[in-house]
N, C-alpha and C positions, 0 to 999 in steps of 0.2 A: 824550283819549288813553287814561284809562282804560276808560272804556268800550267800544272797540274789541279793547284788548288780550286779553280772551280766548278772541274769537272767532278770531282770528288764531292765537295758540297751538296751538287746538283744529284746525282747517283744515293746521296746518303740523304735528301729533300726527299726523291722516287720514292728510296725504301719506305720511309716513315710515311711517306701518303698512301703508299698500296696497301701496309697493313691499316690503316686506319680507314681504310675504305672495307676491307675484307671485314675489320668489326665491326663497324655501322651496315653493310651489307646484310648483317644478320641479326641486331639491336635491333635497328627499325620495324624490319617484319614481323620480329616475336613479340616486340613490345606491347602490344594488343591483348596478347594471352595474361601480362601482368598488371597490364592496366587496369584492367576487368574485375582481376581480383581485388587492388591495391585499393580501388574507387568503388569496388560491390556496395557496401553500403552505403555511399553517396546515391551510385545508382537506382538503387533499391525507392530508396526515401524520396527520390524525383520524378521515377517515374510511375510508383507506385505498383511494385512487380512483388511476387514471388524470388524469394532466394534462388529457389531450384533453376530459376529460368536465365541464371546468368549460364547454365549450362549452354543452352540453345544458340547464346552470343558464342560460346569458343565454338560450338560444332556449328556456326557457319563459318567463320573465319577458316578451321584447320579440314573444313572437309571441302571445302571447293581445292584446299592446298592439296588435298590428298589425292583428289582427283587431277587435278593437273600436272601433280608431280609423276602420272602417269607418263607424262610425254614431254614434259618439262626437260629434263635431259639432251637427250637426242635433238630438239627443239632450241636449246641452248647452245648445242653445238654448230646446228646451221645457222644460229642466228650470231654466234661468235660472245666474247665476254661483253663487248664496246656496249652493242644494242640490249644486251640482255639487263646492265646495269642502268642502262636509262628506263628501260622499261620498270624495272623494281621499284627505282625512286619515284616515279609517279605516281607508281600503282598506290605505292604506301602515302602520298600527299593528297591524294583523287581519294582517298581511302578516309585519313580524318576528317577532311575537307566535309565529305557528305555525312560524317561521323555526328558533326556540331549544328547542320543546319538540315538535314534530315529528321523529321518529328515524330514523337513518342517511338516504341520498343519497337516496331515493324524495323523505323530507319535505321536504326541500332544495326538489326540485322542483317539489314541489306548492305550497311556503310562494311561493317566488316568483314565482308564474303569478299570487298575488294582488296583487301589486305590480302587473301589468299591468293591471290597473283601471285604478289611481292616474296609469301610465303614459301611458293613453289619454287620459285626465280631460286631463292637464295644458294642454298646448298650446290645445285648444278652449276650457277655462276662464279662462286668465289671459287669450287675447287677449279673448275676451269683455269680461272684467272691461278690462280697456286699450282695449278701443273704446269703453265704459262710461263710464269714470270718467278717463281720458287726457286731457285737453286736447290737440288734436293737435301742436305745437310739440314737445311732450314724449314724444310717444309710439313716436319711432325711438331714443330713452335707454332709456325706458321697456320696450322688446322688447330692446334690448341687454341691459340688465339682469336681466331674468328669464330671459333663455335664458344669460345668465351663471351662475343659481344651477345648472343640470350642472353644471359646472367647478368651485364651490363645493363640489360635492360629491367631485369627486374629490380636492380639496383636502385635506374630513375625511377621506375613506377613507385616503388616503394617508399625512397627517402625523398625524391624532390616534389613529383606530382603532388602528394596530399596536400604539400604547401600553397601550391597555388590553387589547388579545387578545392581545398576546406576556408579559405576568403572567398575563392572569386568564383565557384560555380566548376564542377570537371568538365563540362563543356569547354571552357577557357584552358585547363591542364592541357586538356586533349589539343586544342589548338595551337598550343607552343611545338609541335611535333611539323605542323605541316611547313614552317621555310627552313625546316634542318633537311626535309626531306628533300625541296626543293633546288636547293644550292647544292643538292648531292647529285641529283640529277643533273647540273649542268656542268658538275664540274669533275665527280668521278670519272666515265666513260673517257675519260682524257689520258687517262692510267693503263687502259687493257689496247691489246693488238686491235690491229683488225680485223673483220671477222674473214675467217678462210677462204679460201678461191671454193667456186658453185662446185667445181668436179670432187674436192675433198670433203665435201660436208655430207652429214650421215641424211639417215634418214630420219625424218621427226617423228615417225610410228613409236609408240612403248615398244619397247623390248623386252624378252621371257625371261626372267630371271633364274638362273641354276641352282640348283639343292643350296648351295654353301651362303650365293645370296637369301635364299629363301630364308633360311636357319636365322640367319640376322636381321632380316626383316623383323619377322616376328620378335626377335629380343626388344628391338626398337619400338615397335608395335605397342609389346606392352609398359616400357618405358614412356608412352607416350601417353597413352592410360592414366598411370601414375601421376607424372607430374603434372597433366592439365586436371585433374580433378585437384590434387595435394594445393596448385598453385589459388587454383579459384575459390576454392571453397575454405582454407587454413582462413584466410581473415573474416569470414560467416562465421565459422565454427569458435572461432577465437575469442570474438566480440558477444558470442551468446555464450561464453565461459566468463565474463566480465573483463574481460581484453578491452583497453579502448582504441579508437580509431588510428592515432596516431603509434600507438604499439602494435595494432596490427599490420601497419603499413612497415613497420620497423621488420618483421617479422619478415616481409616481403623482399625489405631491402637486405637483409644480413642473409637470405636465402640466395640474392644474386652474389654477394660477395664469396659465400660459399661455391657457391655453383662456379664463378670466374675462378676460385681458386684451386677446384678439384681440374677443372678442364686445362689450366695451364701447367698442371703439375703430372697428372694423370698421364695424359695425351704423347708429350715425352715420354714417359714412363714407360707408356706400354709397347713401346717400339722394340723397345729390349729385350721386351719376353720373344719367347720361339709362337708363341699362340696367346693373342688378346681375348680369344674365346672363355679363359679364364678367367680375364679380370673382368668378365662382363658378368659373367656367374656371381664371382660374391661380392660386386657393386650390388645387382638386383637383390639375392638377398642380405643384405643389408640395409637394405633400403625396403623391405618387406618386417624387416625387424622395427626401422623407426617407423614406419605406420601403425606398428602395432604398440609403439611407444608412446604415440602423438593420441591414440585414442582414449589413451587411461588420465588424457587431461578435464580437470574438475574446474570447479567457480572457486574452489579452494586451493586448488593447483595448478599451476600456469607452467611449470617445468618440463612438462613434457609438451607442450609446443614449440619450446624453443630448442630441443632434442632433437625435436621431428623435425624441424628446421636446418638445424644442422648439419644430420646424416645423409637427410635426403638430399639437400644441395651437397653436399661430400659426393653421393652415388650414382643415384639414378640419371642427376644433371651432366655427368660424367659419361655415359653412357654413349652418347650419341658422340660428342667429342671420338672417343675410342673409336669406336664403329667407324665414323668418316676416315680416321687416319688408318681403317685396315683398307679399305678402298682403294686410300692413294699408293698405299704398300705394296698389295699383291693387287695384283692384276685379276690372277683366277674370278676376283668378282666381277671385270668387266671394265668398261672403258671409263674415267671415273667420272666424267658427265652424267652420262646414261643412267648407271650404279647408283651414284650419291640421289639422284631421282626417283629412283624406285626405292633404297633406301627411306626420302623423305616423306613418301607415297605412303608407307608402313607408319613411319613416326608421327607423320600429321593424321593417318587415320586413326592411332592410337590416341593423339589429342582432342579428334574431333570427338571421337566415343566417349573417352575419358568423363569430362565434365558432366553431359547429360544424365549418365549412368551415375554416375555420385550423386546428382542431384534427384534421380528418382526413386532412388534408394531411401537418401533421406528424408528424404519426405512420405514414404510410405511407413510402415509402422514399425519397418527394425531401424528409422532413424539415422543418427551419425555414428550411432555406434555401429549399427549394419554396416554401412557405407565405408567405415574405416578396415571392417573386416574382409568386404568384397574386394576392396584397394591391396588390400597385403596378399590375398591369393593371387593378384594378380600380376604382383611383383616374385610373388614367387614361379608361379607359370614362365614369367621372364626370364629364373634361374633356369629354369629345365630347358628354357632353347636354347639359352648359354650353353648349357650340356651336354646336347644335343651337334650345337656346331663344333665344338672344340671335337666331341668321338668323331664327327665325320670330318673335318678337317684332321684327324689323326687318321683317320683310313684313306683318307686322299692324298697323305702324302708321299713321296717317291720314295 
């Protein structure tokens, strides 16, 4: 018995550090898109901006992600998990770093276009490393779980950051981020293989995606829409319904717990159906229904943001979860490097769009209420490629 015991130990040490690399692998990167929102009005009042213009911070952040996520894959593949996770953790420490001593709204926006490195890394690198090192039995937990660390992150932005930027400046928040990053960089990459021999590695060109990935792209596309406007702009719109700062932040945080609890529960779940095409259908709308819930909130009523909070961290947050795990399942979409890339390529384009587009919405003269209404079509658009993938996934099957 002793003799056994501590290789067991050791093996059961691995497990618990791969997955906690796989969620911080995807925490870190996304944590930017809630920090934005969690801290908006800190931001606002310091650097003395426009609401609308915290759009501009996510679509630089999700749109250099989107574009990279073009090659990111394939790129991930000849560069293997080991280098790819080092790369991510810097990108994301190089990222706050120029976040805090970069000045006024320009450096804002240049600090967080570095994130989108990190951004693009994610998805290609962790499924990597989970077709890697996964046992498959474990490996629809295992994508629950990492595409649960978002929502872990909107957790921190929302309940821990505001404590330390509403004393001590979000400049200071923001900097408690850069030695977690750091210590991840030197100490993850210890976890994945190494990367493959030159004659096995792909090519780093994008790849064309086929109808069935096409169909999902866009589902993702416009889930990505959704929650980067819903995330950034809920504690704007919140706080000018007489929300205060610390409940907006709360609002931010109860959306990660949601979101972490739809994607661990979800993710399993939908492995069982014969076709997730479905469940992707009436997560979006349902999540086109609480947008239109979250609008009918007044200075006299605060109940429907805590709704819109709710369902949408239930749904839309869900989405991409689902999606990643049809990748790792059927193959038809492609190698899932590659795939989970062009995948992210969709999802970060529908982020990067997302925010600006609500913001110039409302700020034009059909306001939030516009803006709540442009959101909900465009979660429902989302239901219709659901729709759309599941008929053609029924006609492409044998």
């Amino acid at each position: 018995m002793n003799a056994i015991a501590p290789p067991l130990r050791q093996s059961t040490l691995h497990s618990l550090s791969l997955h906690a690399v796989l969620l911080l692998s995807m925490t870190l990167p996304m944590l930017i898109l809630y920090t934005i929102g969690a801290l908006g009005p800190l931001l606002i009042a310091d650097l003395g901006i426009e609401a609308g213009w915290l759009g501009y911070v996510t679509m630089s952040a999700f749109g250099v992600a989107a574009m990279l996520s073009l090659a990111a894959g394939p790129l991930v593949e000849r560069l293997g998990a080991r280098r790819g996770l080092l790369l991510l953790f810097v990108s994301v420490a190089l990222a706050y770093a120029l976040m805090i001593t970069l000045p006024g709204f320009a450096g804002i926006i240049a600090a967080v276009a570095v994130c989108g490195v990190a951004q693009a890394l994610s998805n290609p690198v962790t499924n990597l490393l989970i077709a890697q090192q996964i046992a498959p039995p474990r490996k629809a937990f295992a994508v629950g779980l990492k595409q649960s660390g978002v929502q872990l992150g909107a957790l921190i932005a929302g309940g821990l950051l505001p404590l330390i930027a509403v004393p001590f400046g979000w400049r200071a928040a923001m900097a408690t981020i850069i030695p977690v990053a750091l210590l991840l960089a030197f100490t993850a990459p210890a976890l994945a293989p190494p990367a493959p021999p030159a004659e096995s590695r792909r090519s780093w060109l994008p790849a064309r995606p086929g109808a069935l990935l096409l169909n999902l792209m866009a589902v993702q596309g416009c889930a990505g829409v959704t929650l980067s406007a819903f995330v950034t702009f809920l504690p704007i719109f919140a706080t000018q319904q007489g929300v205060s700062q610390h409940d907006a932040g709360m609002m931010v945080a109860v959306f990660g717990v949601m979101g972490l609890t739809s994607r661990l529960t979800l993710t399993p779940l939908s492995t069982k159906l014969k076709d997730e095409s479905w469940m992707l259908l009436g997560l979006m709308a349902l999540t086109a229904l609480a947008l239109w819930i979250t609008q009918q909130a007044s200075s006299e009523s605060h109940w429907p943001l805590w709704v819109g909070v709710l369902i949408v961290g239930l749904t839309a947050v869900a989405t991409n979860a689902v999606a990643m795990g049809m990748l790792l399942r059927d193959r038809v979409f492609g190698a899932p490097a590659t795939a989970s890339g062009l995948l992210s390529a969709a999802f970060f384009g529908g982020f990067a769009a997302g925010a600006p587009l609500f913001g110039a919405v409302s700020g034009s003269s059909f306001g939030f209420n516009g803006a709540w209404s442009v959101l909900s079509l465009v979660a429902l658009a989302g239901s219709a490629a659901a729709l759309g993938l599941a008929l053609l996934r029924r006609r492409s099957a044998p």
